[in-house]
C-alpha positions in Angstrom: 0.0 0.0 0.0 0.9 3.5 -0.8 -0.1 6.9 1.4 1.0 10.4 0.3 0.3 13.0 1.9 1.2 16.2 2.7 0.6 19.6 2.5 0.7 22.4 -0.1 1.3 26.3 0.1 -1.2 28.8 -1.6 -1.8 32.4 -1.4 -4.8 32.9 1.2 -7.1 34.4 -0.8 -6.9 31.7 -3.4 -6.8 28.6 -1.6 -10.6 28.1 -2.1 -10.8 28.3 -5.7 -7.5 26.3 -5.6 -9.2 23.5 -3.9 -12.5 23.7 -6.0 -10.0 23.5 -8.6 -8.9 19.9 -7.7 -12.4 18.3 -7.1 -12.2 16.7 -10.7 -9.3 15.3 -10.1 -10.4 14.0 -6.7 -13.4 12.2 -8.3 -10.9 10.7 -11.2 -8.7 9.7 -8.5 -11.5 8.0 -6.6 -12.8 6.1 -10.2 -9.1 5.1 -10.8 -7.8 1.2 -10.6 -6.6 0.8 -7.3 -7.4 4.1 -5.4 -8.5 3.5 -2.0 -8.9 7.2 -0.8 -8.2 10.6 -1.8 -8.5 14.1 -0.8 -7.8 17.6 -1.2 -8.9 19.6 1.7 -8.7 23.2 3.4 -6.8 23.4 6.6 -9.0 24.9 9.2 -6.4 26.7 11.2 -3.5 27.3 8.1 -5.7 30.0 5.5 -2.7 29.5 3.1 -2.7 26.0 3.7 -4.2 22.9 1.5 -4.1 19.5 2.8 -2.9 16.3 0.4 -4.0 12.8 1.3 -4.2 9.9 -1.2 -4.1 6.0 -0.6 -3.6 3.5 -3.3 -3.1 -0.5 -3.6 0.3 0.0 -4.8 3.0 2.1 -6.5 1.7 1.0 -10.2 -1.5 2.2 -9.7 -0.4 5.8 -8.8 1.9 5.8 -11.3 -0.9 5.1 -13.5 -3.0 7.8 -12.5 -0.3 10.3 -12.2 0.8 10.7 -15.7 2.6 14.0 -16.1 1.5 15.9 -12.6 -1.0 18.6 -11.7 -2.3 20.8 -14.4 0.1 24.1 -15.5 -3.1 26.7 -13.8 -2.9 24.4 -10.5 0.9 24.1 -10.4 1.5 28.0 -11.1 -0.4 28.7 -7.5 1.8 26.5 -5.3 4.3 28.2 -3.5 5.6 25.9 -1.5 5.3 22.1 -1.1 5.9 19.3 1.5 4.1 15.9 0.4 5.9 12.8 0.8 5.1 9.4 -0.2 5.2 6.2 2.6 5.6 2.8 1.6 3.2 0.7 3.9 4.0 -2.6 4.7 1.1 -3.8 7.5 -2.1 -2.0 8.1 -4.4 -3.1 11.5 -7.1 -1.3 13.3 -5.9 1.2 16.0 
């Protein structure tokens, strides 16, 4: 299993839009081979702040969905970036 997540840097008064922006690819995401979860949310303390969380079956399957990155309009409003990818090797409830 795959997890990234992370967190992404926009200008305050855009993060909104930036996130409206992203629901199409949320709902591909979700309809894609071997996506278990994924989100794109708004921080609720951070107002510059834009929360990244995906889970996939494996490392194929985001590399499928992935193809070239996010659109030039969405990648132009990131300022700053910190989203990492974990390799999962057991899951169990908490």
């Amino acid at each position: 299993m795959i997890i990234i997540s992370g967190m992404l840097r926009v200008d305050a008064g855009g993060r909104d839009a930036y996130v409206e922006g992203c629901r199409e690819v949320v709902e591909m995401a979700r309809a894609a081979p071997g996506c278990l979860d994924f989100a794109v949310s708004v921080d609720p303390v951070e107002p510059d702040r834009v929360n990244v969380y995906e889970r996939w079956e494996s490392g194929e399957d985001v590399e499928r969905f992935r193809g070239a990155g996010p659109e030039p309009e969405q990648a132009v409003q990131i300022r700053h970036a910190e989203v990492m990818r974990y390799l999962i090797s057991g899951v169990e409830a908490p």
